[in-house]
C-alpha positions in Angstrom: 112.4 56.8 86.5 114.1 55.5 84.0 115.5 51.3 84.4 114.8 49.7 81.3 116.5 51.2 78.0 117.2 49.8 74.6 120.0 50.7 72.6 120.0 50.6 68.5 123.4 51.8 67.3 125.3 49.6 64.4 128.4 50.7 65.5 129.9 48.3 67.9 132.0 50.8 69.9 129.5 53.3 70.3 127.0 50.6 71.2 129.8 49.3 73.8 130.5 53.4 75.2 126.6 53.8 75.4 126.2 50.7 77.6 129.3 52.1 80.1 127.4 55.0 80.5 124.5 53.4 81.3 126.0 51.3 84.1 127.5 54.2 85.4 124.3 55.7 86.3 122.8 52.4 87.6 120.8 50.9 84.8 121.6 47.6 84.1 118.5 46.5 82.6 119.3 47.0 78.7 119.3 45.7 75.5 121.3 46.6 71.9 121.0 45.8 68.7 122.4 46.8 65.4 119.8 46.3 62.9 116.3 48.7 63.3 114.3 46.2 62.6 115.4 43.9 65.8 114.7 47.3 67.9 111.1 47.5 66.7 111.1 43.7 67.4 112.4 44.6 70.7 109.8 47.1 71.8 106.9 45.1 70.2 108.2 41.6 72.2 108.4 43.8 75.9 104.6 45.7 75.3 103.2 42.3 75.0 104.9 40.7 77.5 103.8 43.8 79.7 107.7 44.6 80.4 107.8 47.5 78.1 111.3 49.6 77.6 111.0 53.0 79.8 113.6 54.5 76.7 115.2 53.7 73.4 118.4 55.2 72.5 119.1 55.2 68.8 121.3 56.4 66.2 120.0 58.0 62.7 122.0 56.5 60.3 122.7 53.1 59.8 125.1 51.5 57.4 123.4 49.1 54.2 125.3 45.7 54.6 123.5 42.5 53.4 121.1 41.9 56.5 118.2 43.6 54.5 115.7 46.1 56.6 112.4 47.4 56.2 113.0 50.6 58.4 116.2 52.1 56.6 116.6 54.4 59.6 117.0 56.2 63.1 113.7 58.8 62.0 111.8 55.5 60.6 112.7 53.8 64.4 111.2 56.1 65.8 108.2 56.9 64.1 107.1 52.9 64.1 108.5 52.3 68.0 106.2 55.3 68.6 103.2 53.4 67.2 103.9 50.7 69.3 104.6 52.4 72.4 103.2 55.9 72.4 104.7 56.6 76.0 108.4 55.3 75.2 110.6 57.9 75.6 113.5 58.8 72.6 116.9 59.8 72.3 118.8 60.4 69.2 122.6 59.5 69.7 123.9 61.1 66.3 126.8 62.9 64.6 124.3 64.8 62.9 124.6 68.1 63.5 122.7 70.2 61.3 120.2 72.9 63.4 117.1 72.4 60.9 117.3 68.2 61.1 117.6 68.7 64.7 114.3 70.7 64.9 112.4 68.8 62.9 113.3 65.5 64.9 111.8 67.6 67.7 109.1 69.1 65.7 107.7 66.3 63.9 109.1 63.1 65.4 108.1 64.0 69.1 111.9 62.6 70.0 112.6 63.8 73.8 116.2 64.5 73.8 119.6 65.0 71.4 122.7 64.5 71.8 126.0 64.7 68.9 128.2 62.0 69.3 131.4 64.4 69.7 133.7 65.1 72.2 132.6 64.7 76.0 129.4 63.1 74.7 129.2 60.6 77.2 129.0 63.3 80.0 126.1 65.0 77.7 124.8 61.3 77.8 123.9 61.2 81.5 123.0 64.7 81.8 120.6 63.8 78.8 119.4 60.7 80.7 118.7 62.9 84.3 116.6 65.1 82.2 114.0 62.6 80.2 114.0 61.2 83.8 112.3 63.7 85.4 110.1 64.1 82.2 112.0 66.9 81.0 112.9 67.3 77.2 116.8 67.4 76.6 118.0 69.7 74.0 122.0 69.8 72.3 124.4 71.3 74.7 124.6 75.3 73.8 121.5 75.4 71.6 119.4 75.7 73.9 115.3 75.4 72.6 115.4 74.5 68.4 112.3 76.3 67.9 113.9 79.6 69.5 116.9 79.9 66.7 116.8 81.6 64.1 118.3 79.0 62.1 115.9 76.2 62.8 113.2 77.4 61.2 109.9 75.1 61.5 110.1 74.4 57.8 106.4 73.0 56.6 105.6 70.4 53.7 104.8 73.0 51.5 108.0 75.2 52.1 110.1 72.1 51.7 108.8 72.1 48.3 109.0 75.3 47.3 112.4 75.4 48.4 113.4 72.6 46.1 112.0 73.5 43.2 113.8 76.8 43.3 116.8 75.0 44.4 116.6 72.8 41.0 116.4 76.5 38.6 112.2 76.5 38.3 111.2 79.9 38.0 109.1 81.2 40.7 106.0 82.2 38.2 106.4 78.3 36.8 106.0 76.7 40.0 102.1 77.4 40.5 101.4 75.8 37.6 103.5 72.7 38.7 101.9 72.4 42.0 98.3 72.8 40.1 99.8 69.6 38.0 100.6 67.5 40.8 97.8 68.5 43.2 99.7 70.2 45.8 97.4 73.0 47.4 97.3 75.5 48.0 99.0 76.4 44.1 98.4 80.5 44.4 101.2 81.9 43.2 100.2 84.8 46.3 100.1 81.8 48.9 103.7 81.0 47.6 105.0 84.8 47.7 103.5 84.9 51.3 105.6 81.8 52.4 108.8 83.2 50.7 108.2 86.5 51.9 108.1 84.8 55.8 111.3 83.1 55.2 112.8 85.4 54.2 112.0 87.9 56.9 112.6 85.3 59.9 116.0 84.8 58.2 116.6 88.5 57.6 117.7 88.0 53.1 115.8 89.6 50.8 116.1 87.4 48.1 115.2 84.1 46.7 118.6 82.7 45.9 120.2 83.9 49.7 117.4 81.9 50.7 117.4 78.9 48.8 121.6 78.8 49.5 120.8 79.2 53.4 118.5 76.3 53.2 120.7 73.8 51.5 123.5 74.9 54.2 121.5 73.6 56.9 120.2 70.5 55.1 116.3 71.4 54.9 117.0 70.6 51.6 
């Protein structure tokens, strides 16, 4: 059951429209802020006090004004909110809308549920609430599972980077010997012709620079 949420979105409307929706399903017990920093405050302040938040809802990107932060962002939120309280459940409230930044929220932050701020998102909202309530993971309307599209790849470290160096015109020959320099492993120039060679295939191009394009269009790099 969910009761308790906190809210971390810099944008007063949307902070306002998230709240609405919240009362609409009943919960009246939340909190906003606008800064990252006061969210991890937040959550740190109601563990200790044994009143801990059953779910933050955040935003990913957060505008630079004057107020400096030491978390810059949504993904930074979340990673340090989930040291504090392991069991706090996560939604991302973003515009974002890119399949691969999507996945890896899922993939590698743990987050339980997405939803784009576009149009009808505050229906998406409580269906998106009902779901992490009965411990169920909520995924972008129409999408479905990110791990089951084609284009949302689970993208690793190591493909990341050979992705960008190709991106930025290093030869694929060169870049064992840059990996070797900067003590990346493994630096095989076979390990890195195996990797290509399975990107390639789960995205059906047979060739480096089809790849590389792909990957830039979906923002894993």
């Amino acid at each position: 059951m969910i009761t308790k949420v906190l809210i971390a979105e810099d944008h007063e409307s949307a902070n306002i429209s998230v709240r609405k929706t919240l009362e609409d399903l009943g919960i009246t017990d939340t909190a906003y802020v606008y800064y990252c920093d006061d969210a991890l405050n937040r959550i740190e302040h109601s563990q200790k006090a044994g009143e801990p938040f059953d779910l933050l809802i955040t935003d990913l990107y957060f505008e630079p004004d004057n107020n400096k932060q030491v978390l810059s962002g949504g993904i930074a939120l979340v990673a340090a909110a989930k040291k504090v309280q392991p069991g706090l459940k996560v939604l991302v409230f973003s515009a974002e809308s890119r399949p691969a930044v999507i996945e890896q929220l899922f993939r590698l932050e743990d987050i339980d549920g997405f939803v784009r701020k576009a149009r009808n998102d505050a229906r998406e909202l409580k269906e998106a609430i009902h779901e992490l309530a009965r411990h169920r993971r909520y995924f972008p309307r129409n999408a479905g599972h990110p791990a089951d599209k084609k284009n949302a790849y689970s993208f690793s470290e190591f493909d990341i980077t050979i992705l960008t160096l190709l991106a930025q015109g290093m030869l694929q020959k060169d870049i064992p010997a840059h990996l070797q320099r900067n003590g990346i492993k493994p630096a095989g120039l076979s390990s890195i012709e195996k990797r290509l060679n399975q990107m390639k295939e789960a995205f059906g191009f047979t060739k480096n620079e089809q790849l590389v394009l792909h990957c830039k269009e979906l923002g894993a790099i």
